[in-house]
LODREN-92079 format. One record per residue (C-alpha): residue number from 1; z, x, y. Coordinates in Angstrom, 1 decimal, padded with zeros to 4 digits. Each point is the difference from the previous one (the first is absolute). Layout:
N
(NUM (Z X Y))
...
! end
This chain:
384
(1 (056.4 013.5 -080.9))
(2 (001.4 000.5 003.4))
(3 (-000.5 -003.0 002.8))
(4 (-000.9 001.5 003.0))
(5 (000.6 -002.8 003.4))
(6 (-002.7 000.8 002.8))
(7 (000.8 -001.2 003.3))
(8 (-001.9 -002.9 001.5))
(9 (-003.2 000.7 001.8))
(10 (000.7 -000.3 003.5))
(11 (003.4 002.7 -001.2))
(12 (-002.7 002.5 -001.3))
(13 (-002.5 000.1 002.7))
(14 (002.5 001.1 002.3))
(15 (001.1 004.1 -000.2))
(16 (002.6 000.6 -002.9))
(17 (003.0 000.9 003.0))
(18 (-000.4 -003.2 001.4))
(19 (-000.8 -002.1 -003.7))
(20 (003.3 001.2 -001.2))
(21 (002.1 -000.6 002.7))
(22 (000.4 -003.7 -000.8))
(23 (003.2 -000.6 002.1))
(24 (-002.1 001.1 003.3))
(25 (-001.3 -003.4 002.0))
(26 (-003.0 001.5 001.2))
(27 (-001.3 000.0 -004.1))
(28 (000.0 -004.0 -000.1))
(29 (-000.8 -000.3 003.2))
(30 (-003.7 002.2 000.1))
(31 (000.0 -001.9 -003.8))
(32 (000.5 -003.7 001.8))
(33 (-003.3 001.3 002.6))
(34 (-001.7 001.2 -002.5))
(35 (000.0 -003.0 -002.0))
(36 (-000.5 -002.4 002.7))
(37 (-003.7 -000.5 -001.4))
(38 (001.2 -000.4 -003.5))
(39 (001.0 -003.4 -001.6))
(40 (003.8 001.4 -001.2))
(41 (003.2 002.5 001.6))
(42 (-000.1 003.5 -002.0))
(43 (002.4 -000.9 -003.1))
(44 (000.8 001.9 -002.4))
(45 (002.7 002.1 -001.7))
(46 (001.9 002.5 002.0))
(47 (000.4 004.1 -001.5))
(48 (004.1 -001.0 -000.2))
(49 (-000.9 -002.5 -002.6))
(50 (000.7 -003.1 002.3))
(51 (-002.3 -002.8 000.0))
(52 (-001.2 -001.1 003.5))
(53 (-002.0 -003.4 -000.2))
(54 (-001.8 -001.0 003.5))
(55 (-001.0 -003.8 -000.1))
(56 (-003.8 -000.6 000.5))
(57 (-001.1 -000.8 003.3))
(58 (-003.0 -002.0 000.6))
(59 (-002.8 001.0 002.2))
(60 (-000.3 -001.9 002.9))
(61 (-003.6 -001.5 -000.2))
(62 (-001.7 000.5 003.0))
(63 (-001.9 -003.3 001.7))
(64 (-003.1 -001.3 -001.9))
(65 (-002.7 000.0 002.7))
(66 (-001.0 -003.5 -001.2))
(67 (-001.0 -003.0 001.6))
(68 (001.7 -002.8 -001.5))
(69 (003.3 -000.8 002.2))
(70 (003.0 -001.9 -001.5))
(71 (000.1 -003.6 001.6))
(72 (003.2 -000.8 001.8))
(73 (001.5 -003.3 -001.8))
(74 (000.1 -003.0 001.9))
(75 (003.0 -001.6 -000.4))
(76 (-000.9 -004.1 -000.1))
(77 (004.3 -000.5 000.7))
(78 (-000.8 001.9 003.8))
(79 (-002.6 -001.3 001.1))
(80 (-000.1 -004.2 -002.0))
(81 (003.7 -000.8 -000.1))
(82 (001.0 -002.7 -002.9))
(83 (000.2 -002.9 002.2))
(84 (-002.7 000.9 001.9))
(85 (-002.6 -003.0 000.7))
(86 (-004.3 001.3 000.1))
(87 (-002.7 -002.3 001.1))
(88 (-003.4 -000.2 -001.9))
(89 (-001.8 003.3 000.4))
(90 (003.3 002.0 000.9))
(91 (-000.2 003.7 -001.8))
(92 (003.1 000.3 -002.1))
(93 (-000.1 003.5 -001.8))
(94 (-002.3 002.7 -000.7))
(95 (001.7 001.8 -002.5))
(96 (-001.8 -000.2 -003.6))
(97 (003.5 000.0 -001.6))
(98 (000.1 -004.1 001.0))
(99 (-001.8 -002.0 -002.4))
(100 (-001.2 -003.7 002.4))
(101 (001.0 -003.2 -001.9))
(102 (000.2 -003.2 001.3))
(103 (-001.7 -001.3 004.3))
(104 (-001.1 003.8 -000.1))
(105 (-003.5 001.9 -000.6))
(106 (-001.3 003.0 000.6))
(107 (-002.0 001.1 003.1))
(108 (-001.7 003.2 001.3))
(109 (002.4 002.3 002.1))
(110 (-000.6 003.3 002.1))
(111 (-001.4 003.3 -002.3))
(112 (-001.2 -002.0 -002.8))
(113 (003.7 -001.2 -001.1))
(114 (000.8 -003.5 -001.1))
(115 (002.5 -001.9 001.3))
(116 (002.1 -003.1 -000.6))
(117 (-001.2 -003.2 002.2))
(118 (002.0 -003.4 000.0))
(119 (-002.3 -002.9 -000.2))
(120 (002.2 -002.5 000.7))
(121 (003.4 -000.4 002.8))
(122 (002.9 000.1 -001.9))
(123 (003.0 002.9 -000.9))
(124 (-000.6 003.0 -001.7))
(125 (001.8 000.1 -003.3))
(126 (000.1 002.9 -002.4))
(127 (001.1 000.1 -004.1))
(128 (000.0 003.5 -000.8))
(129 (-003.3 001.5 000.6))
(130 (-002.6 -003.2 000.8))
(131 (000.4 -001.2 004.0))
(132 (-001.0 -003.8 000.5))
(133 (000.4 -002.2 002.7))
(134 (002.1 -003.2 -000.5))
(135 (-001.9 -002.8 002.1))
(136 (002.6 -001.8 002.8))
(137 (-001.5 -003.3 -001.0))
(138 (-002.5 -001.0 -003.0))
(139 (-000.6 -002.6 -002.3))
(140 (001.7 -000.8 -003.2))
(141 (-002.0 002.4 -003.1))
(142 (001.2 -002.4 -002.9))
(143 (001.2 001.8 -003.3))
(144 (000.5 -001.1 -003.4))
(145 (003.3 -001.9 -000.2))
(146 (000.6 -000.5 003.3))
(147 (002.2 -003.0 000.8))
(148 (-001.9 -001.7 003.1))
(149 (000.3 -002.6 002.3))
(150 (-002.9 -002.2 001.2))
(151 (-001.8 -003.0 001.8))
(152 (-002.4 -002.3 -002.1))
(153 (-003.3 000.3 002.8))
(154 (-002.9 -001.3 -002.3))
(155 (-000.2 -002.3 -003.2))
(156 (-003.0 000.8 -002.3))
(157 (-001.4 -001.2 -003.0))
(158 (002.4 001.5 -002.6))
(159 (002.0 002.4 002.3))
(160 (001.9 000.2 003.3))
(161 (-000.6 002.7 002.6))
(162 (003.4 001.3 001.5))
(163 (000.7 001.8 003.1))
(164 (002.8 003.1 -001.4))
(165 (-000.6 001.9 003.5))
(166 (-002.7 002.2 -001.4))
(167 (-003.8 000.9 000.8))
(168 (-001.3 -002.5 -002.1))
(169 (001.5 -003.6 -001.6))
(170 (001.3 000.8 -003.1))
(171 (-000.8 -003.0 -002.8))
(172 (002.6 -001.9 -002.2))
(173 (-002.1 -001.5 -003.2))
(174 (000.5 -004.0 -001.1))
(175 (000.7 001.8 -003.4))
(176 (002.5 002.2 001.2))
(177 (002.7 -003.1 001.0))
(178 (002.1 -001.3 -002.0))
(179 (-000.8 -003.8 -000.5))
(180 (002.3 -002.9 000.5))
(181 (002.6 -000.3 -002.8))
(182 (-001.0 003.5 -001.6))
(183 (-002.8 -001.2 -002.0))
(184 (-002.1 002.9 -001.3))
(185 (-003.1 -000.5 -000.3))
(186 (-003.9 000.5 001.7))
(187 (-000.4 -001.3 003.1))
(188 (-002.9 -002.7 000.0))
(189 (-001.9 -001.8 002.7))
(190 (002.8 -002.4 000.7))
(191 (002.4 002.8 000.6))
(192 (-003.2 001.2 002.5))
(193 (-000.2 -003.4 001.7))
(194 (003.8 000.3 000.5))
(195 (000.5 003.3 001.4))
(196 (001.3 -001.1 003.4))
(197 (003.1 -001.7 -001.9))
(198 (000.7 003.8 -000.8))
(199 (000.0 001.6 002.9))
(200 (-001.5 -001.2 003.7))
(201 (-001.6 001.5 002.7))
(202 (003.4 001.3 001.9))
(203 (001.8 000.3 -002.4))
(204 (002.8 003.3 -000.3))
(205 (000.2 001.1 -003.6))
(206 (001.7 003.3 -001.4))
(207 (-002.2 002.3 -002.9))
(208 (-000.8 002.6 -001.9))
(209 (-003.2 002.6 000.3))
(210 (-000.9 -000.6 -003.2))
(211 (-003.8 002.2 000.5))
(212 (-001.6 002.4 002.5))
(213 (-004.2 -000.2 000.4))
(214 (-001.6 003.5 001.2))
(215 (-000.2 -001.9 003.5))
(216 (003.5 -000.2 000.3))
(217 (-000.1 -003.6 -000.6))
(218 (003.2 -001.0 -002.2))
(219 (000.5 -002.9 -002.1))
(220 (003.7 -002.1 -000.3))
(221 (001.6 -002.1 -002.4))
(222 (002.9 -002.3 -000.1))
(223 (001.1 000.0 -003.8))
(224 (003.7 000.1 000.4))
(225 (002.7 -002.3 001.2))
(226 (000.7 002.8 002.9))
(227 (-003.6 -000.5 001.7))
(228 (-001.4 -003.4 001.2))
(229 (000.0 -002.3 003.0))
(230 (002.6 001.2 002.8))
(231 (002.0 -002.8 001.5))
(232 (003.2 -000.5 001.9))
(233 (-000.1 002.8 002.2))
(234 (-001.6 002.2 002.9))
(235 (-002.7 002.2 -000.1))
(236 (-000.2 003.2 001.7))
(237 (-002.7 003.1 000.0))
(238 (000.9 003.4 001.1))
(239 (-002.6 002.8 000.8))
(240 (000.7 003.5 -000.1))
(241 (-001.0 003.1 -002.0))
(242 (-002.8 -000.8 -003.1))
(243 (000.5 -004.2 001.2))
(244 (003.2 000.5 -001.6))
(245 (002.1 -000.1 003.1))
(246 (002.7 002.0 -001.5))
(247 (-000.1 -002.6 -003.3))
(248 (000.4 003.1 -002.9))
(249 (-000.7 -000.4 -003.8))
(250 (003.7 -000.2 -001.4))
(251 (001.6 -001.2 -003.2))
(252 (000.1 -003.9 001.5))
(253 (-001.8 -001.6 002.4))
(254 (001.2 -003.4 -001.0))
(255 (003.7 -000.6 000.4))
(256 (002.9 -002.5 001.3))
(257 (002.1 000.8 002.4))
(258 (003.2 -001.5 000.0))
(259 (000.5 -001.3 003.6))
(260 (002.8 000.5 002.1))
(261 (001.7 -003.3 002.5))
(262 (-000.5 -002.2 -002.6))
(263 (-003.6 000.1 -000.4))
(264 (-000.9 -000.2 -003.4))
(265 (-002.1 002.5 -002.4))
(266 (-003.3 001.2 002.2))
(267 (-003.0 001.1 -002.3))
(268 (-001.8 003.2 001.6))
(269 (-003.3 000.9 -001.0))
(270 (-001.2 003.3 001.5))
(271 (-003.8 000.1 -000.6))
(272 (-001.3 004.0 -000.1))
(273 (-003.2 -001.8 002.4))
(274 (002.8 -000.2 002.6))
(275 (000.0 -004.2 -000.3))
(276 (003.8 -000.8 -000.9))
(277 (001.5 -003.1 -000.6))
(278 (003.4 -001.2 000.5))
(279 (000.9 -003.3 -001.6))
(280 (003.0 -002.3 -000.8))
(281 (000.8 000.9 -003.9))
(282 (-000.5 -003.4 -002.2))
(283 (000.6 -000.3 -003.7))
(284 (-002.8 -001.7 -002.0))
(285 (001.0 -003.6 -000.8))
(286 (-000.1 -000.6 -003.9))
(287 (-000.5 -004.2 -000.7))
(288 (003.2 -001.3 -002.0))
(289 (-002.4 -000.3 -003.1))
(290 (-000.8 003.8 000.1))
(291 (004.1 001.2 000.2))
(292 (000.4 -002.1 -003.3))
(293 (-002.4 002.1 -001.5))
(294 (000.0 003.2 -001.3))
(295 (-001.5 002.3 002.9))
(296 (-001.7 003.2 -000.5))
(297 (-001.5 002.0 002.1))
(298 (-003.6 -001.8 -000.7))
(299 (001.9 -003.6 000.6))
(300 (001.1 002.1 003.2))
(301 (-003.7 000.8 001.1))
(302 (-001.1 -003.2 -000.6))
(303 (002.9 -001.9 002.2))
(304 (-000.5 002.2 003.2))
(305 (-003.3 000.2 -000.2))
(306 (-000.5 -004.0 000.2))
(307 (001.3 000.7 003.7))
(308 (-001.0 003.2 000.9))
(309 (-002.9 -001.5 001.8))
(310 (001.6 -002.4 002.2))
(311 (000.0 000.1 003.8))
(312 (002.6 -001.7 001.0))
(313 (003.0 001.6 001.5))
(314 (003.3 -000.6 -001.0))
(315 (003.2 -000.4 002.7))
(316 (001.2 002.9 001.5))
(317 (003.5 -000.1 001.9))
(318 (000.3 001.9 002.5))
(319 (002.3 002.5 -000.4))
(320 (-002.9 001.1 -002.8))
(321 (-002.7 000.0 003.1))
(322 (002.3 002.1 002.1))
(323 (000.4 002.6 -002.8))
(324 (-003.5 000.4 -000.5))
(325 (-000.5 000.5 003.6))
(326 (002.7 002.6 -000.5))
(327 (-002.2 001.7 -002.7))
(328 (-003.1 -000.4 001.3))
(329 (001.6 002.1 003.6))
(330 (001.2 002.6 -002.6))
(331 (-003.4 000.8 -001.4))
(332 (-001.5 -000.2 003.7))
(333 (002.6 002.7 001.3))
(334 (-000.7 002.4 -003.3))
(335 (-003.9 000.1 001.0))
(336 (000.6 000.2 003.3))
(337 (002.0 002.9 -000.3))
(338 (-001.8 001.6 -002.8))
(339 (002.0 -000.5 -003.1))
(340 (-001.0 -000.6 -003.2))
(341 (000.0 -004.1 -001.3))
(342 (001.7 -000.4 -003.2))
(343 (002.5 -001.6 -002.1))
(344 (002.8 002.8 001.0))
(345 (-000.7 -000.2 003.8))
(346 (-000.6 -003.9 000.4))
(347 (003.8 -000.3 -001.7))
(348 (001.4 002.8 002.3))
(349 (-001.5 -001.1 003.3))
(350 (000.9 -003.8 -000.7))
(351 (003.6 000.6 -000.6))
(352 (000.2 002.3 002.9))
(353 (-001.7 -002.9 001.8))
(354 (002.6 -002.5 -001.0))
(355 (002.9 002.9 001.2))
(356 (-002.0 -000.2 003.6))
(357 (-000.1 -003.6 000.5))
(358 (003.3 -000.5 -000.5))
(359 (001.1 002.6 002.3))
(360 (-002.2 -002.3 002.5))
(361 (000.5 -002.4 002.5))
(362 (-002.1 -002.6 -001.7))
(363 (001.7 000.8 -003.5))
(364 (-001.7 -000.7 -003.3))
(365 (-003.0 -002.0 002.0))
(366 (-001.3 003.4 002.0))
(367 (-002.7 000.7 -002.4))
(368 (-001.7 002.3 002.6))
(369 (-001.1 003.6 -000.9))
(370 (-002.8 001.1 002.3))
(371 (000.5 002.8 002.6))
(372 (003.6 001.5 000.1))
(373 (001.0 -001.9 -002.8))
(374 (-002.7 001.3 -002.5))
(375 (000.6 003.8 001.2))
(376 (004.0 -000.5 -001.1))
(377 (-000.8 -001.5 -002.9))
(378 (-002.2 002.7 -001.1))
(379 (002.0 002.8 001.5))
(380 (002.9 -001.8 -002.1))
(381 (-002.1 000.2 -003.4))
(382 (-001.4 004.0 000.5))
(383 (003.8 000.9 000.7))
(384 (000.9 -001.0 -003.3))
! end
């Protein structure tokens, strides 16, 4: 059966002189205006038995005549830089793409829109999509396993109250000590009527947030020969950022330092409350009886723990005093110039310490690093 090809449409409605004269322009051209309308080019198969294929061509969609607008973005990097400090009631974004988090909330803005409202003064921090403000100062918010410093400020019936630099006293239990010698067992009246020969109004000990209430009330102990009584040293409290004064959670916040100018091993104890303690390093003294013996780590416990409560300090030369003066400047220069307090840094800015006082007038004795000082030491340790 014979196959007969017809020419397209748009080739057939015009006369047959001008549909077969396919190599004329004017024949694709009256096509192209006739098919304006039409959602495709006149395609087809030509009489010569040549294939011509037109790609489609989309028909521009005229304008909806609707009254829903697209809403310009607003872009929170233009107009809240990173660093950017906002006071309580400060309008941050109005863009829905921002989800508030922490010092923010949300408060009524112009044409019914929400926007995102600081609550608090601090800098505006982002992590991914959720915009919070970091407070410039605030109290210590205590966390499970937090390593903290504190002051002994009330002695109750079985418990002490401690002051960690929080919004409330946090509470360190009579059953939550380890007792002279390491003896386990429950704590009885006695123990009750002897609590001041534990721990004393005044007294510095280092701890453990052992339990959060819903308040934010947090509760310590000191079962392990790391925590206890602080003695031989200075105490210092730094305020910054979250109480933490620059003080962040890091592998180890209890360490010692071996000093330079033959001071001696420093212990350092960084609390995350922004209390730190710098003290002269002292090995527990084991009695003659106890090195014949065979000692475990329970024989251990039970040696230091005999002492752990005393409160008399031990001799300290002073080449040890001046290198803890030394460490305690280092730590004071890293919050004053912002940096972060930790194991790494305190190491860094305390040997770079030791390179500036010998390049100084006083030598080894110039423990000074306040002003200029602090600003080259810190310079020295972000050049690194």
């Amino acid at each position: 059966m014979p196959i007969t090809i017809l020419p397209p449409k748009a080739f057939r409605d015009q006369p047959p002189s001008r549909a077969l004269n396919h190599d004329s322009d004017d024949i694709m051209s009256d096509a192209t205006s006739d098919s304006e309308d039409s959602d495709s080019q006149p395609g087809g198969v030509s009489l010569d038995g040549g294939a011509t294929i037109h790609p489609r061509k989309r028909r521009s969609a005229a304008p909806a005549s609707s009254t829903f607008t697209k809403r310009p973005k607003t872009n929170v990097t233009s107009s809240v830089p990173r660093s950017a400090i906002v006071t309580p009631g400060e309008r941050i974004t109005t863009d829905p793409q921002w989800m508030r988090g922490h010092g923010t909330y949300l408060s009524s803005a112009s044409l019914g829109e929400q926007a995102i409202t600081s609550s608090l003064a601090g800098i505006v921090t982002r992590t991914n999509k959720l915009l919070s403000v970091r407070p410039l100062r605030a109290r210590y918010t205590p966390e499970v396993g937090d390593l903290v410093v504190g002051r002994i400020v009330e002695v109750q019936a079985k418990r002490w109250r401690v002051d960690v630099g929080s919004t409330q006293l946090a509470a360190l239990p009579l059953s939550a000590i380890n007792l002279p010698g390491g003896i386990l067992r429950k704590r009885t009246e006695t123990d009750e009527l002897q609590i001041r020969t534990f721990f004393a109004e005044g007294d510095l000990v280092v701890a453990e947030v052992q339990q959060l209430f819903q308040d934010g009330g947090a509760v310590l102990h000191t079962r392990s020969l790391k925590y206890g009584k602080l003695r031989n040293g200075v105490f210092m409290a730094v305020s910054g950022t979250g109480g933490g004064g620059g003080v962040v959670r890091s592998r180890r916040q209890v360490w010692t330092l071996e000093s330079a100018n033959n001071g001696g091993p420093i212990d350092v104890i960084l609390g995350v409350n922004g209390y730190v303690w710098i003290s002269k390093h002292v090995e527990p003294v084991v009695p003659e009886e106890a090195k014949n013996q065979t000692t475990g780590i329970t024989n251990l416990e039970e040696v230091v723990s005999a002492t752990m409560y005393s409160s008399q300090n031990d001799r300290i030369e002073p080449e040890t005093m001046r290198e803890i003066a030394r460490i305690r400047g280092v730590v004071t220069a890293l919050v004053e110039n912002g940096l972060r307090v930790d194991e790494d840094m305190v190491t860094k800015g305390y040997n770079e310490a030791v390179e500036l006082a010998l390049v100084s007038p006083e030598g080894p004795d110039d423990v000074y690093l306040g002003g200029e000082r602090g600003e080259q030491l810190a310079a020295a340790l972000t050049a690194v």
